[in-house]
N, C-alpha and C positions, 0 to 999 in steps of 0.2 A: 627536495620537493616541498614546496610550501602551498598549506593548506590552508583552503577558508577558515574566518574566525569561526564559524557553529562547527567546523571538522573538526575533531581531533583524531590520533594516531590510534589512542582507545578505541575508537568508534570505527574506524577503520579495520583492526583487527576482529573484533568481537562480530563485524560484517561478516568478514570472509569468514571467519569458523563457524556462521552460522550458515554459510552457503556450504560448506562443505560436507559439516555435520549434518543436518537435516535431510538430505535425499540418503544416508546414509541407513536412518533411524524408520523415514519412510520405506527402505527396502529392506529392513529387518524386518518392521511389521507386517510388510506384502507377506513375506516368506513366511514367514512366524503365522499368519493367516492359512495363507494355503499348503504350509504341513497340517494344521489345524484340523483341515475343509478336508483336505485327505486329496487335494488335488497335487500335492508335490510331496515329492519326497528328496529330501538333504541331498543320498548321494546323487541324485540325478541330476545336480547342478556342478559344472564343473567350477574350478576358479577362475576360468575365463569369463564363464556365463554372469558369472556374481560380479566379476570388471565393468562385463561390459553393461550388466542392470547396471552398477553405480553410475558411470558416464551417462547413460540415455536420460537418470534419476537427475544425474548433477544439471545437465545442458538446459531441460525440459523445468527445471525448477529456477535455476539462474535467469532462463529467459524472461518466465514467468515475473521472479521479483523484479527484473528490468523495466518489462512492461508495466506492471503494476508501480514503480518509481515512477519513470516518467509520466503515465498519466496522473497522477498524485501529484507532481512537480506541474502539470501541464493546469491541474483545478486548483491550485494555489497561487501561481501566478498568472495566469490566465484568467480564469473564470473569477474568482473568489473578490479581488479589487472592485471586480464587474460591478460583483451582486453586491458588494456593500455602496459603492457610489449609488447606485440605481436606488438602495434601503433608504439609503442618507436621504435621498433626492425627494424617493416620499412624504418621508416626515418631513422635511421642511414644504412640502407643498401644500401635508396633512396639516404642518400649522400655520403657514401661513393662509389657507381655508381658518382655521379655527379662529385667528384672529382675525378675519374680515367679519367675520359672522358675529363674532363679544363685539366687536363696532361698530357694527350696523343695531345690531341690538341694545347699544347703550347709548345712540341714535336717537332711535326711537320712541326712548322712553323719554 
């Protein structure tokens, strides 16, 4: 498989262990909370129930940094080129105002 120059194989990995791990850490916490809260109690969860939290955790967090990438991906190429041509376009219109005005005014005198 060959990867963009900004990918590399590192960055790729340390992606997915971080999709993997974190809904993992968020549903320690949950639980870790609500034995806490006195709303759950350990045995009342089976091994299944603690599968299927991870899955709903993993699907719902994946999607999340999906969306979150591509609209990131969408305001950097997209948007961002926009807003700096438009910036650029000012200041050159802010100076070229600036210099009609030093020349009219050295015009004048």
């Amino acid at each position: 498989m060959r990867l963009k120059e900004g990918i590399n194989k590192a960055e790729i990995i340390l992606i997915g262990l971080f999709l993997v791990i974190v809904p993992a850490v968020i549903l320690w916490f949950t639980i870790g909370f609500l034995m806490l809260v006195g709303g759950l109690a350990l045995g009342e969860l089976s091994i299944v129930e603690l599968i299927e939290l991870y899955i709903i955790e993993l699907i719902l967090f994946s999607v999340g940094s999906y969306l979150l990438f591509r609209f990131h991906r969408y305001l950097v190429t997209e948007r961002l080129p926009k807003m700096i041509n438009k910036k650029d376009k000012l200041q050159s219109d802010n100076g070229d105002a600036t210099e009609k005005e030093t020349s009219s005014r050295n015009e004048s005198e």
